[in-house]
N, C-alpha and C positions, 0 to 999 in steps of 0.2 A: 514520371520518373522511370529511367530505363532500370530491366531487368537488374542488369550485371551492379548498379547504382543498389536497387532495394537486398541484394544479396547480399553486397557490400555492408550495407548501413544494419543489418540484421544481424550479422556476424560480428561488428563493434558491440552492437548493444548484448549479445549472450557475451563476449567478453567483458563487456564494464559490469553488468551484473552478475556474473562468474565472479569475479573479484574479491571479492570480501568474504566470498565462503572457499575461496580456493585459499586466500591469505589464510583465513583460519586453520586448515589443512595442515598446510605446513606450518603454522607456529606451532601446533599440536604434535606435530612429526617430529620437529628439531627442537621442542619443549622450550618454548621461547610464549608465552602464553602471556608472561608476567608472572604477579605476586599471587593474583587472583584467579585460576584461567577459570574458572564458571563466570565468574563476574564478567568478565572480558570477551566469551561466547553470548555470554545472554545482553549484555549491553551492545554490541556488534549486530548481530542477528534483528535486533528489534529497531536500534534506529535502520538499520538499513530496509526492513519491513517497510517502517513509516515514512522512509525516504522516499520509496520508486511507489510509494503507495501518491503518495503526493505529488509525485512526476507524472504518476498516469493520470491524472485528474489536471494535471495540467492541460493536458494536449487540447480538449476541447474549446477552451480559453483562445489558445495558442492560433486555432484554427478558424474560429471564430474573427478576430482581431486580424490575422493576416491569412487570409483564404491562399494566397503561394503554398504555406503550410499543409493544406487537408493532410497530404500524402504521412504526415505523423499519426492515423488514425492506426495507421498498419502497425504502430509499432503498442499502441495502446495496450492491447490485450496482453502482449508480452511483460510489458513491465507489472501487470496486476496481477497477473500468473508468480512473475518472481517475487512481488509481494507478500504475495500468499504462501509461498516457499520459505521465504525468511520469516513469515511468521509464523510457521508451521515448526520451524527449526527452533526460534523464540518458546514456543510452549513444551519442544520435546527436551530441549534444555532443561526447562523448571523441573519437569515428570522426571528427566533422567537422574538430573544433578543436584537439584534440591531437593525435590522427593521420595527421592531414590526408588520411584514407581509402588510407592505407599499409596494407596487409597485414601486411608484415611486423613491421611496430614492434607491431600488434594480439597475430602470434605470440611475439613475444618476452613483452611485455606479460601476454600470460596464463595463461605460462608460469611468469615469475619474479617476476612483482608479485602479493602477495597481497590487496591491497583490489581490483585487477583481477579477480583470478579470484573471488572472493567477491561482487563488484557483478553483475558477468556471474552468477554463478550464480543472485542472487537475481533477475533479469529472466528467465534461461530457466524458470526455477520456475512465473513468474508467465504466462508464454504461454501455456502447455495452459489456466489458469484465462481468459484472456481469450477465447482462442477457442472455449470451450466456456461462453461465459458466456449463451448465447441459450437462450428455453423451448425451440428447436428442438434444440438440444442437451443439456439437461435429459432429453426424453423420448427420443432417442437412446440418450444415454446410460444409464438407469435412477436414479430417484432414489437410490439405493442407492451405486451406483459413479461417481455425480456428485458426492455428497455427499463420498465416499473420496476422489477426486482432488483437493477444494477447502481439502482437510486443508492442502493443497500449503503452501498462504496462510503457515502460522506459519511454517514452515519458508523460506521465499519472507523474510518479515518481520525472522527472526532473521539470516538471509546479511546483511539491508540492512545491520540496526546494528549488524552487526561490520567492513562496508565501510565504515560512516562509520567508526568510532572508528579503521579502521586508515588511512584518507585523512588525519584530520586530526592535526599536530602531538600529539608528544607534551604532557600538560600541558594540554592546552583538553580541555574541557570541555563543549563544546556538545551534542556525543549524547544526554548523561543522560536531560535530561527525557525523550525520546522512549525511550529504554533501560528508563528507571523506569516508564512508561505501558505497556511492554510487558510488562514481567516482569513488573506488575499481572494484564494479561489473562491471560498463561498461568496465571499460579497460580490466576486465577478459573476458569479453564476444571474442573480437576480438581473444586474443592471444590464450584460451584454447580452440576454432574455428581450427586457424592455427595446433596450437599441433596433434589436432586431425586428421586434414586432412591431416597431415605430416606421423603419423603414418599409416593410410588408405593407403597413395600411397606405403608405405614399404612395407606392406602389399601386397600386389598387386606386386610388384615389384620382379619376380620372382628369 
């Protein structure tokens, strides 16, 4: 991919993922938020979390299946990074606006709410990945046991969509697609595994 091309397609991807926290910006500016604007922060913030959380877990699929693609590897780290931002945004929401930076109500909260304790779990998941997301940490780490730790991601992924489904009403609906787009990946992850290790031993196979 030429330079001026990956410049290009980087600078799309900080504006589509700008988006949704810039819209919020200004809905908050021009007080246009709704009926609800906590509700309407913290619903925003989280599916968009579990959105590009599940874009990034795309790419290796993606690259896998149509090797023209590798060059989406570049953009991986970025979108897990912005994940991590909206869901960082997601929990300072709850602290700011439902908690109103109570302690206590946090303890009780995560103690006997379980879409609480399940949202928190999928964001501490998701730290050790953010902070070890630098090539400087990379070679710290050993690619080996960097790679092991970024495992973290499905398991980070699966905590989110069982926090939404248990946040929202019984009856609604709106998880799935992002539920269905996941249990796609996983189940890709095993078989496009096998495919590949099938054609390795052909390979080989004098």
């Amino acid at each position: 991919m030429k330079r001026s091309t990956q410049i290009l397609l980087k600078t799309l991807t900080w504006i589509a993922c700008l988006s949704p926290f810039l819209l919020l910006v200004y809905q908050a500016i021009t007080n246009n938020l709704g009926p609800d604007p906590t509700a309407k922060i913290t619903l925003t913030t989280g599916y968009n979390a579990l959105l590009l959380l599940i874009i990034s877990l795309a790419i290796t699929p993606l690259r896998t299946l149509f090797p023209r693609l590798s060059w989406l590897i570049k953009f991986r780290r970025l979108l897990g990074l912005f994940a991590f931002f909206y869901a960082s945004l997601h929990l300072a929401t709850y602290i700011a606006l439902y908690m109103n930076f109570d302690l206590s109500v946090f303890k009780t909260d995560i103690t006997k709410r379980r879409f609480i304790i399940m949202g928190f779990a999928a964001w501490t998941l998701l730290l050790p990945l953010a902070a070890t997301s630098t090539t400087w940490a990379i070679r710290k780490l050993g690619g080996k046991r960097w790679n092991r730790l970024h495992k973290l991601v499905y398991l980070a992924a699966v905590c989110g969509i069982i926090h939404y489904w248990w946040q929202v009403k019984p009856g609604v609906l709106s998880p799935m697609r992002l539920t269905i787009a996941l249990a796609l990946l996983l189940l890709a992850r095993p078989v496009l595994t096998y495919i590949k290790s099938r054609k390795t031993r052909a390979v080989a196979v004098p």
